[in-house]
C-alpha positions as CSV (number, residue, x, y, z in Angstrom):
1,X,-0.7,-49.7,-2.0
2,X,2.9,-49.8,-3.6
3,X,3.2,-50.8,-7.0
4,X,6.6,-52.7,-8.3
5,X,7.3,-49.8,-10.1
6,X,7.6,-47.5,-7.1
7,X,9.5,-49.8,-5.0
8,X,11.9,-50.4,-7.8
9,X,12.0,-46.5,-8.1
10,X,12.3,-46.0,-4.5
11,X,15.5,-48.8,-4.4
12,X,17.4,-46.7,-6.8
13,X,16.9,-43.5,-5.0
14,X,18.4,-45.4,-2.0
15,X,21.2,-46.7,-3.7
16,X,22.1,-43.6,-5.2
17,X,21.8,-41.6,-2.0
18,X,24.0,-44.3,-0.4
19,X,21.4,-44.7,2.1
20,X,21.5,-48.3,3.7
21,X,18.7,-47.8,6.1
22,X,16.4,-46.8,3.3
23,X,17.3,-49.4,0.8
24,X,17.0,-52.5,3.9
25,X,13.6,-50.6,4.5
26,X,12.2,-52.2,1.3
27,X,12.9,-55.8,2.6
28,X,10.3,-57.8,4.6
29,X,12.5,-58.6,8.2
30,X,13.0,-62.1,7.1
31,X,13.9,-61.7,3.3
32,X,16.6,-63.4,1.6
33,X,18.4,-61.4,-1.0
34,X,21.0,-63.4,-3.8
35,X,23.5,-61.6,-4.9
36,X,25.6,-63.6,-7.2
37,X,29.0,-62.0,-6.7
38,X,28.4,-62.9,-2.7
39,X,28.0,-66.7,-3.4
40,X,25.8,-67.0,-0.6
41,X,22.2,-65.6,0.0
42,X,21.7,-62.5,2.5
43,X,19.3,-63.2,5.2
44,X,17.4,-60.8,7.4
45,X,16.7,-57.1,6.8
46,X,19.6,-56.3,9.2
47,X,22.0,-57.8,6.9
48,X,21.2,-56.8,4.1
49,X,21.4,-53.5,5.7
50,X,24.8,-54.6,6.5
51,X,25.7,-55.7,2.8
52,X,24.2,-52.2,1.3
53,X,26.7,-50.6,3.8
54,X,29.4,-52.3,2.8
55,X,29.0,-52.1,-0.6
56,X,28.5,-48.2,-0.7
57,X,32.0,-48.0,0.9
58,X,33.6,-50.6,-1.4
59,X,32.2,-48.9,-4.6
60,X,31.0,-45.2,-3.7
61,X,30.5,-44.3,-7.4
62,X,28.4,-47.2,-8.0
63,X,24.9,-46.1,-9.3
64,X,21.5,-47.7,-10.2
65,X,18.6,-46.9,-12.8
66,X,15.6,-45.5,-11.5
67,X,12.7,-47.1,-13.6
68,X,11.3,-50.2,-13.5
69,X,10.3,-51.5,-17.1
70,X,7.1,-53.7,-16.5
């Protein structure tokens, strides 16, 4: 079983590799991700593929802390 922790762990080893695929992995098909600088909510795994995607090419320097504090 996967603990928060690892998925939390595993999300910022995405982000940093820039890795859409592997970041939308993490997300049931149907999720719904809020992002408060989009306004509106993300829907579906393939679009928040999409919004991963687009935001590594909009901020490639961008960068995310690998821990989880539970």
């Amino acid at each position: 079983m996967t603990t928060p922790s690892q998925v939390v762990t595993e999300r910022a080893i995405a982000f940093n590799s820039r890795d859409a695929a592997r970041a939308a992995a993490l997300y049931h098909e149907e999720a719904t991700s809020m992002q408060a600088a989009l306004g509106e909510p993300v829907r579906g795994r393939q679009a928040i593929h999409d919004n991963f995607a687009a935001f590594f090419r909009v901020f490639p320097d961008s960068y995310a802390q690998g821990r989880a504090r539970l």
